[in-house]
N, C-alpha and C positions, 0 to 999 in steps of 0.2 A: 851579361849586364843586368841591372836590376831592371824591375818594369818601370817603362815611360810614365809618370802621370800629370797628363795634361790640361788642366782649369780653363775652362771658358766662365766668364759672366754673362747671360742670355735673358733677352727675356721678347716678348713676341714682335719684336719691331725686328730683332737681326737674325733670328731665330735658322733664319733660311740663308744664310750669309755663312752662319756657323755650320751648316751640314755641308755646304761645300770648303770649309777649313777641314773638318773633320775627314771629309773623304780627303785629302790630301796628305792627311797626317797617313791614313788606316794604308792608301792605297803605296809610300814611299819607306814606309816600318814593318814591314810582311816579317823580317825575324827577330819584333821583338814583342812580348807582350804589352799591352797598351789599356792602360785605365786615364778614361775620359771622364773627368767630373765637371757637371753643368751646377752652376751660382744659379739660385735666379728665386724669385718670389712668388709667384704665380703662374709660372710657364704652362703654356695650352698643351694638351695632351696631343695633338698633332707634331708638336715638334718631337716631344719622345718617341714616338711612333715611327718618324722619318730618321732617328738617330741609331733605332735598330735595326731599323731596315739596314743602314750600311754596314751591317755586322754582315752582309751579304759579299761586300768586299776582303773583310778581315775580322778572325771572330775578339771582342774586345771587351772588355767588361764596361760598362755604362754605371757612372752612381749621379744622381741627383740628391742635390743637398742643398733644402732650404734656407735661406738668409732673412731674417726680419727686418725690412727695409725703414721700418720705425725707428731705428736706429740711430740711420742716416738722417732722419725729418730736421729743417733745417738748413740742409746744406746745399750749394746752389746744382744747376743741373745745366743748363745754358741750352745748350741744343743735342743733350743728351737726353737719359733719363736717372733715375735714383740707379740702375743697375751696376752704373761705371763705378760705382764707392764698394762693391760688392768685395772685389779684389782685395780690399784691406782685410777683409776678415777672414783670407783661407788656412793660415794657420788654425784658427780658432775652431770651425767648423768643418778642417778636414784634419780631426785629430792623431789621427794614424800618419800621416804622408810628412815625411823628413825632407825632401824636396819634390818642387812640382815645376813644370813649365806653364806659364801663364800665357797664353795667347788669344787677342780680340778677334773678335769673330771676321773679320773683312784680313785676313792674314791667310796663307796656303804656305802648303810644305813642300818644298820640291824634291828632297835628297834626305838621307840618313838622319835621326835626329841628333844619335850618340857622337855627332861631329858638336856639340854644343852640348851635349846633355851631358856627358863626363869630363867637363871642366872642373876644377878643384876652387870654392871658394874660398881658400883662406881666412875662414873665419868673416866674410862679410856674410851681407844678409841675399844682395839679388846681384845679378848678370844683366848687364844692358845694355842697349845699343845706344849713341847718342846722336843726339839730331839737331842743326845748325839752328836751334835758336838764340841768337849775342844779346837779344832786349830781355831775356827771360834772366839771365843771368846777374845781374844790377838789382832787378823787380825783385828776385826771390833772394838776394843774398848768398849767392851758390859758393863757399868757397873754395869747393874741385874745382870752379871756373867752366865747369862743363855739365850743360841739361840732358837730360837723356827720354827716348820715348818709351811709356809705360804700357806700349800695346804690345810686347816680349819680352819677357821678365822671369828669367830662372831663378826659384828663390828657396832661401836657405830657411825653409819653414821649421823645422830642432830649431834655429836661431832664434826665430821668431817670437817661439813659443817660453826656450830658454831667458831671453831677455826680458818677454809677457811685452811683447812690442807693440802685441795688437789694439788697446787701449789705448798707448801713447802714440800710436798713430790717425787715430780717430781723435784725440781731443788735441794734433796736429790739425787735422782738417778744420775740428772749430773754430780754433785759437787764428787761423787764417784764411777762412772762409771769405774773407771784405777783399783780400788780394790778390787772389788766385784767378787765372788765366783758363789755365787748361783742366780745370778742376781737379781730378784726384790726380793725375801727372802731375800739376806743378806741384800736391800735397810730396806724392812720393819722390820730388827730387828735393824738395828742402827736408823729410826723414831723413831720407838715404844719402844725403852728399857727402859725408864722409864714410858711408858704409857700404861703397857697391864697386863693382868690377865691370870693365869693359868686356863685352863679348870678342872671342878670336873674330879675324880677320875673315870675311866672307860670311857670318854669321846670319846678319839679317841687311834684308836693304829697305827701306821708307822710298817712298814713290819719289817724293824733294830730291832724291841721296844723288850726290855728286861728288868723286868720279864713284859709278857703280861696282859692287864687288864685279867679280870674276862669275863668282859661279853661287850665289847667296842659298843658303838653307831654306830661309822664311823669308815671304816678299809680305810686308804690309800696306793695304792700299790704304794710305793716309790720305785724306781729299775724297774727289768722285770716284765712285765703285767702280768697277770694271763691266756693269750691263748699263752706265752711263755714258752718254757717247763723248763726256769732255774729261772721261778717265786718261791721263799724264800719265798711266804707270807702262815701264815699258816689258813688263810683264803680263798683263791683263789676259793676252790671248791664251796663257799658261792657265790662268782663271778657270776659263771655258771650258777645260779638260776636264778640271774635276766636277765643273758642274754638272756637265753630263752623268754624271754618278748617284744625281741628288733627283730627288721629283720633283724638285726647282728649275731644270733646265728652258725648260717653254717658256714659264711665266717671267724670267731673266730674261729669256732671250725676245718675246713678245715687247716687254720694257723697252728694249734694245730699239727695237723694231718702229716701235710706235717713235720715240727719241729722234733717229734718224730721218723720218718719214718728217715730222714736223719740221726738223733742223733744214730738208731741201726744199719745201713748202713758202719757207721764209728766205732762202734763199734764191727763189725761182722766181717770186714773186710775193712782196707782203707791203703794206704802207704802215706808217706809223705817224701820229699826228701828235704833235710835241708843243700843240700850242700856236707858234707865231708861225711855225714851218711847217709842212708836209713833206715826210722823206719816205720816197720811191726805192725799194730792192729789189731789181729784177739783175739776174743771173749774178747774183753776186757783186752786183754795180748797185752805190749807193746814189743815187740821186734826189737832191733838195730843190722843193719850190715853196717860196715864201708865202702864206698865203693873202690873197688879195682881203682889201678894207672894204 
């Protein structure tokens, strides 16, 4: 098969999120070649540092390729950063690469990739998974009737490039910057709503996802991370594995650590003063006393 090549957008807030994607990817594709290409605008030389080291796992060629974040200036970020807009431009800035696998950095690989990777797109542009949002659909005017999440995105970048998408996707995001929800996901489902394919069955699972595949490729922890202690994904413990791979493993798991320590502290014993009331937590009993005038 041809080599994998798989896009992260990075930049130093997940940086560490992304080398335990990557050892998942490195440590479940041992026979195939694997070109990792990191988006990013200013990324600290420690994260490239921790990106070779996992070539200790599996040897993999590494490219980093600047993105002028000036570009994006303007456009909203909510509780992101400018990096999540990064994504529209990889046809443009990875000139050579005809398809690529797009995955956000809080994602792990469990199994083969070429279970998804040699899908045929019929001439669309990406491969996606969709994700139960019903209010997004009205909002954004989807007429597939179906949103989909853009944290795995197999994409038909020759298309891309052929149709010169990349601009009309970006004066996409201007032209609807005042309405968007999920920022560059809601951009990329009103692009691509007549132009994208559902992923085969087992492909990826979203932490929300109900009923769960069987045996999913790619888990995305959408919501709280997995060294969070109110992570909902029922995969998280699978997390752990690759972290150990990563020189992240302590300071994830110390996170962890501290989280839980606090979480029984409040429940063993904590008050909270609300004003009119005082409310007592001891062992998990909520008790209320009003206070006196």
């Amino acid at each position: 098969m041809s080599e994998l090549k798989i896009v992260y957008a990075i930049d130093d807030n997940v940086y560490k999120l992304a080398a335990v994607s990557i050892a998942s990817v490195l440590l479940n594709n041992k026979n195939h070649d694997i070109e990792i290409i990191i988006l990013n605008s200013n990324l600290c030389p420690e994260a490239i540092d921790e990106y070779n080291k996992l070539k200790k796992i599996k040897d993999f060629t590494l490219t980093v390729v600047h993105v002028d974040e000036q570009e994006f200036k303007g456009l909203p970020n909510a509780w992101l950063t400018v990096t999540a807009w990064f994504r529209l431009k990889m046809a443009v800035v990875c000139p050579n690469i005809d398809k690529a696998l797009y995955l956000d950095c809080d994602t792990i690989c469990r199994r083969d990739l070429s279970y998804i990777w040699n899908q045929e797109f019929d001439n669309k542009s990406v491969f996606v998974t969709e994700e139960y949002m019903p209010q997004m659909l009205s909002k954004l005017n989807l007429q597939s009737k179906w949103y989909f999440n853009s944290g795995v995105m197999l994409c038909n970048l020759a298309k891309w490039r052929e149709k010169n998408l990349t601009p009309q996707l970006i004066s996409c995001a201007f032209e609807n910057k005042n309405i968007i929800q999920y920022l560059d996901q809601d951009i990329c489902n009103i692009f691509f709503d007549k132009d994208k394919k559902k992923f085969v069955q087992d492909s990826v699972f979203l932490t929300y996802d109900k009923p769960r595949p069987k045996n999913p490729v790619i888990i995305h922890f959408t919501g709280p991370k997995p060294f969070k202690i109110n992570c909902g994904n029922i995969y998280k413990k699978e997390w752990w594995k690759y972290a150990k791979y990563t020189s992240f493993y302590n300071e994830f798991k110390n996170c962890c650590d501290k989280e839980k320590l606090k979480f029984l502290q409040e429940r063993i014993l904590s008050f909270k003063n609300t004003g009119e009331r005082i409310r007592l937590y001891f062992l998990g009993i909520k008790i209320s006393f009003k206070k006196r005038v």
